[in-house]
C-alpha positions in Angstrom: 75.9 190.0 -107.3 76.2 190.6 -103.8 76.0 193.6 -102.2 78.1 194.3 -98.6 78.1 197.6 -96.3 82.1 198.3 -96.2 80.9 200.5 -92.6 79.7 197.3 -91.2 81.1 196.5 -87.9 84.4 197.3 -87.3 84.1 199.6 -90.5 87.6 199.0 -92.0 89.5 196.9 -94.1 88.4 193.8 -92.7 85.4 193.7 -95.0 86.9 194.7 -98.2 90.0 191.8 -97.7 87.6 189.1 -96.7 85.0 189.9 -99.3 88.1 189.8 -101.8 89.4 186.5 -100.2 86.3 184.6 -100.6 85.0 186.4 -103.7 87.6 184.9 -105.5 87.6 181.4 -103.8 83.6 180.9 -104.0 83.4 182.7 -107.4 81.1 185.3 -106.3 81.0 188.7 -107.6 80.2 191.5 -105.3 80.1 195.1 -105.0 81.0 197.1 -102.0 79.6 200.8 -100.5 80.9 202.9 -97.9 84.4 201.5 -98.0 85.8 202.3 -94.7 83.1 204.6 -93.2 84.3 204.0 -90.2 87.9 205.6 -90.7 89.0 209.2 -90.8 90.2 208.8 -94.1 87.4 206.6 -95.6 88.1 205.1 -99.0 90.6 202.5 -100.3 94.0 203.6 -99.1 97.1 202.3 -101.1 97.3 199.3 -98.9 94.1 198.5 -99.9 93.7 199.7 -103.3 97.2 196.8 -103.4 95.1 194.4 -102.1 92.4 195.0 -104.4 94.6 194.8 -107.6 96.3 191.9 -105.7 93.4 190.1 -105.9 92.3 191.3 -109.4 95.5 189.3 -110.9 95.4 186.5 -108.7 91.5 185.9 -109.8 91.6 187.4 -113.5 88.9 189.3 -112.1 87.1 192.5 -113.9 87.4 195.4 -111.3 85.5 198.5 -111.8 85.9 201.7 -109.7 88.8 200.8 -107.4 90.9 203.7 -107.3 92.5 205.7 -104.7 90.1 207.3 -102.1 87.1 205.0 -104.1 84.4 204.4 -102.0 82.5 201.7 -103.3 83.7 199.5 -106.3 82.6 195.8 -108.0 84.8 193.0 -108.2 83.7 189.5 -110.4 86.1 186.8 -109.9 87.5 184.4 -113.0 89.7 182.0 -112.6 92.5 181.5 -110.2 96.2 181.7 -111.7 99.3 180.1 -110.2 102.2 182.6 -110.8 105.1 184.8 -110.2 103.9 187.5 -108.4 104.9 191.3 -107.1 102.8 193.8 -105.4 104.3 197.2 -104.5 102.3 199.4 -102.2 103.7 202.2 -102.7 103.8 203.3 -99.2 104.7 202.0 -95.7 100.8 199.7 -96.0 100.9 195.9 -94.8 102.4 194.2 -97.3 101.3 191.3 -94.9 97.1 191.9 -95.1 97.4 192.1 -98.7 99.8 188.5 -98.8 96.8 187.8 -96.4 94.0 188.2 -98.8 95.5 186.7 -101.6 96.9 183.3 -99.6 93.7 181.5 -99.5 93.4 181.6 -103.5 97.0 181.1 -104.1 96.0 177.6 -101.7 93.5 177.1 -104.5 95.7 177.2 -107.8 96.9 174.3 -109.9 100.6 175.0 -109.2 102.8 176.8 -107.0 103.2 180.1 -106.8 106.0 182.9 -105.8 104.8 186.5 -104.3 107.1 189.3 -104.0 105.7 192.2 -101.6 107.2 195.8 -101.3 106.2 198.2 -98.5 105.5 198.0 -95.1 106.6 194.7 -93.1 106.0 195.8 -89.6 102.7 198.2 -89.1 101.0 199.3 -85.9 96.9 197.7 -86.5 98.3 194.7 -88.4 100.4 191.7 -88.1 103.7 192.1 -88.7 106.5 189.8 -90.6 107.5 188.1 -87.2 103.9 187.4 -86.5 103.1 186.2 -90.0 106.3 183.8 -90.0 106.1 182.4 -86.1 102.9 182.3 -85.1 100.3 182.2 -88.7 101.8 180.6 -90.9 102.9 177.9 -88.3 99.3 177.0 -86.8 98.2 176.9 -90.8 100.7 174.5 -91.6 98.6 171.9 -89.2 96.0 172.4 -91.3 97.9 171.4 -94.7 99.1 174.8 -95.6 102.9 175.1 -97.3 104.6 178.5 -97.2 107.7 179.5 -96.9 108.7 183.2 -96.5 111.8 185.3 -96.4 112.3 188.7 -95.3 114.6 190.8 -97.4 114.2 194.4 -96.1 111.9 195.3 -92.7 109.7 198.4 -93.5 108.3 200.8 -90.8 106.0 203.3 -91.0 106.1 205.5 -92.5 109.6 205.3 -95.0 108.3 201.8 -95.8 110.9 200.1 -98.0 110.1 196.4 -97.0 110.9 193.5 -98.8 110.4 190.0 -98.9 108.8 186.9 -100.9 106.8 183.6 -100.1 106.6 180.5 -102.0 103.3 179.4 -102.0 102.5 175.3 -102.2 99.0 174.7 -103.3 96.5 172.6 -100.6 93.1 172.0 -102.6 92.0 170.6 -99.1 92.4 172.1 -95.5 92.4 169.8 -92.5 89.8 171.5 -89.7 92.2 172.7 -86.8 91.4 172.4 -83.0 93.2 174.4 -80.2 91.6 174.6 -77.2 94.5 174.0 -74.4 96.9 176.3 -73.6 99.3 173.9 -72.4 102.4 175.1 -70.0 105.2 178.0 -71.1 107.9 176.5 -72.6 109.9 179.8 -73.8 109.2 183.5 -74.0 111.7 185.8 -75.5 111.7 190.2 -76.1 112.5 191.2 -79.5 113.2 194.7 -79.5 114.7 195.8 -83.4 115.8 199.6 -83.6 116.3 200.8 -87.4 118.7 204.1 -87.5 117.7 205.0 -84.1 119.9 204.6 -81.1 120.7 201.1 -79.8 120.3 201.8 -76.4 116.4 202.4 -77.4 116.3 199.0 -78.3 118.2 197.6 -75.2 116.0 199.4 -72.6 113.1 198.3 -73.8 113.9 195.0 -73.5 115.4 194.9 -70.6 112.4 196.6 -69.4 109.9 194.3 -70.8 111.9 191.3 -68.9 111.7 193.0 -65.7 108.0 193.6 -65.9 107.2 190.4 -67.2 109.6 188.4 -64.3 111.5 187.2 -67.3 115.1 185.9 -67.0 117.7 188.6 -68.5 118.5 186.6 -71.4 115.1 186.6 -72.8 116.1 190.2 -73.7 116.8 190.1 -77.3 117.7 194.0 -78.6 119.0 194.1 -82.4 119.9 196.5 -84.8 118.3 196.3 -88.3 118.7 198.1 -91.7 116.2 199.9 -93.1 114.4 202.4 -94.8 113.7 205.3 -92.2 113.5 205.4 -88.6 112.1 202.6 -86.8 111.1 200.2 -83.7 109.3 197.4 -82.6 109.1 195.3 -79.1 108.0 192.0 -79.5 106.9 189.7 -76.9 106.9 185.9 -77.6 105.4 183.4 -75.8 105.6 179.7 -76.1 102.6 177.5 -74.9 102.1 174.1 -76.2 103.9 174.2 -78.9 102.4 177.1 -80.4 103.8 181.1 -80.4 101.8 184.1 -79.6 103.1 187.3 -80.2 102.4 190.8 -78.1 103.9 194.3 -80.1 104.4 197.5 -79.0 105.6 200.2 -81.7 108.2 203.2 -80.6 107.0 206.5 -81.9 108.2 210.3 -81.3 107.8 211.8 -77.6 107.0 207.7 -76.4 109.9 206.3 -73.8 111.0 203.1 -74.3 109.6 202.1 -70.8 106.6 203.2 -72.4 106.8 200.4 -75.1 107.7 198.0 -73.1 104.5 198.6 -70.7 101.6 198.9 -73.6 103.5 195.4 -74.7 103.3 193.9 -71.0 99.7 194.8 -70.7 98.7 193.3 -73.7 100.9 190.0 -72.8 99.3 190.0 -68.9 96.1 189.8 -70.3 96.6 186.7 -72.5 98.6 184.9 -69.7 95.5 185.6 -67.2 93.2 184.1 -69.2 94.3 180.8 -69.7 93.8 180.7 -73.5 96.1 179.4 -76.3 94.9 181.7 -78.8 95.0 185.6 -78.7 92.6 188.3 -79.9 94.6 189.2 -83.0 95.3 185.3 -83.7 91.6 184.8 -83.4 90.9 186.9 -86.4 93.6 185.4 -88.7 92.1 182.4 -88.1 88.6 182.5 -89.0 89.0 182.0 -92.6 91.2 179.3 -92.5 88.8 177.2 -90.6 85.7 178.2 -92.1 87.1 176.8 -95.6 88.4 173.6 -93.6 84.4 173.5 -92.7 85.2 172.8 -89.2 87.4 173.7 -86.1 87.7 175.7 -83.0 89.7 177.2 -80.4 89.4 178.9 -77.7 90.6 182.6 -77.0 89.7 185.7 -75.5 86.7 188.2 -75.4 86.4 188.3 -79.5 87.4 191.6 -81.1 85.2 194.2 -83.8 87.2 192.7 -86.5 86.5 189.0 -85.7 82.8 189.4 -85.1 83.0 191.8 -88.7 84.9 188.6 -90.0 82.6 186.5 -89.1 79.4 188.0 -90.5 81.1 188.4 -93.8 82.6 184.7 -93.8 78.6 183.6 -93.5 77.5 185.7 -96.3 80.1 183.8 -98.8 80.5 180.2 -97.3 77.5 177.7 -95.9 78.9 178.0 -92.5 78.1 179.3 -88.8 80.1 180.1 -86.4 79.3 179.6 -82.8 80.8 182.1 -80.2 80.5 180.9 -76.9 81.7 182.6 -73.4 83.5 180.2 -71.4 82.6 179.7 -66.9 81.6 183.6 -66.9 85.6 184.6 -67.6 87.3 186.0 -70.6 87.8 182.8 -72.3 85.4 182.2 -75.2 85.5 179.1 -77.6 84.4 180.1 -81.2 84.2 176.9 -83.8 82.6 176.4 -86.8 79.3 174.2 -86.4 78.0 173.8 -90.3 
């Protein structure tokens, strides 16, 4: 059985989704200690305790001491079972990380499978529906990958409340995936979705985003949506070479709108200056994919905790290596799979 540090790294729940991810795909039992050292709350939270028992179905796998607040618990894989599926979190959690553990087994089954997720759809730290549905699960698709998903319900933190489904196609084989050119802008737009919160919230932040970002006034896009709960989200979408990347900022208490709209901007800058088609956050998301297509690359940007944590945990499952190399001196770094 193998045995991982849960406060490696970035010290989150990076290492317990990946080890559950590949646990169940290699057929490798494991046990994990000090589950999210590295938090103030250390321990599986509901969103992880989910993606524990997510996995536990998915993989008729024998779980012992996973519980709320658990610290360390063992998981040993059986076999993987095409299904109907529903996972409630319970709270406002990612119901997105936890789709995003179980995906890559689901990939593995003998037949399609249906997922219904209830919680949070839209989380500060994670990716949210839009990102999931525009920029993932597209760039997956290249690599043989069919999923279709539909939002029911948006969920913020922290009423939660979210709802939606995906139907999962199965795709025994992955085809390695290569992005390395950014290629020219071909549309950029600024989501900005208030739930039971003043509209006006929604339409100066994109307006604001726009103006900062040179943008012309009808790539403001402010919306009302229902939900559970207060809520708002500014999300900035940019189109290069025929691929999305998303930047998000979330509105909280005693935060101006302007205020959204800049930590969005800066975050956008950064990716337009260096002259990379794949963002930080992308780059994570991706590593799995690709190391279970045993090959790949792309390039992106200075790589995160959580994709260096990724990548050590990937090697400890899978007979690959990753390569992480820094591009002319700049913040451009090309990171492929080599074995």
């Amino acid at each position: 059985m193998l045995t991982l540090d849960g406060s490696f790294g970035e010290g989150g729940g990076q290492v317990v989704r990946t080890a559950l991810t590949l646990s169940m795909i290699t057929g490798t039992p494991f046990r994990i200690e000090r589950v999210r050292a590295g938090r103030k709350k250390p321990g599986l939270l509901r969103q992880h305790l989910t993606c524990v028992k997510a996995s536990g179905r998915v993989a008729s796998a024998r779980v012992t001491g996973a519980e709320l607040g658990a610290t360390s618990f063992t998981f040993e894989p059986g076999v993987i079972n095409a299904g109907e599926y529903e996972f409630a979190i319970g709270s406002a959690g990612s119901t997105i990380l936890v789709f995003q553990t179980i995906l890559p087994a689901l990939l593995k089954a003998n037949a399609p499978s249906r997922v219904t997720l209830k919680g949070g759809t839209h989380n500060p730290l994670a990716p949210t529906f839009d990102y999931l549905e525009r920029v993932f699960l597209p760039l997956i698709a290249r690599m043989g990958v069919a999923v279709e998903v539909k939002l029911h319900k948006p969920g913020f933190f922290p009423a939660g409340g979210g709802s939606w489904h995906a139907l999962v196609q199965p795709a025994r084989e992955l085809t390695a995936l290569v992005i390395e050119e950014a290629g020219p802008t071909s549309a950029q737009h600024a989501r900005a979705d208030v739930a039971n919160l003043p509209f006006d919230i929604a339409e100066r932040e994109a307006a604001e985003a726009v103006r900062l970002m040179s943008w012309p006034a009808k790539a403001a896009l402010p919306r009302s949506v229902n939900a559970d709960g207060h809520g708002n989200v500014l999300a900035l979408e940019i189109w290069r070479g025929g691929m999305a990347e998303i930047f998000t900022a979330f509105g909280a208490r005693d935060i101006t709108a302007e205020q959204v709209a800049a930590d969005a901007v800066a975050e956008a800058r950064d990716y337009i200056a260096a002259g990379v088609p794949v963002g930080p956050h992308l780059a994570d998301q991706l590593l799995v994919p690709m190391a279970l297509a045993g090959g790949g690359s792309f390039v992106t940007m200075r790589p995160t905790a959580h994709t260096t944590t990724n990548i050590s945990v990937i090697e400890k499952f899978l007979p690959v290596e990753f390569e992480v190399k820094q591009i002319d001196g700049k913040n451009r770094w090309r990171i492929a799979v080599v074995s």
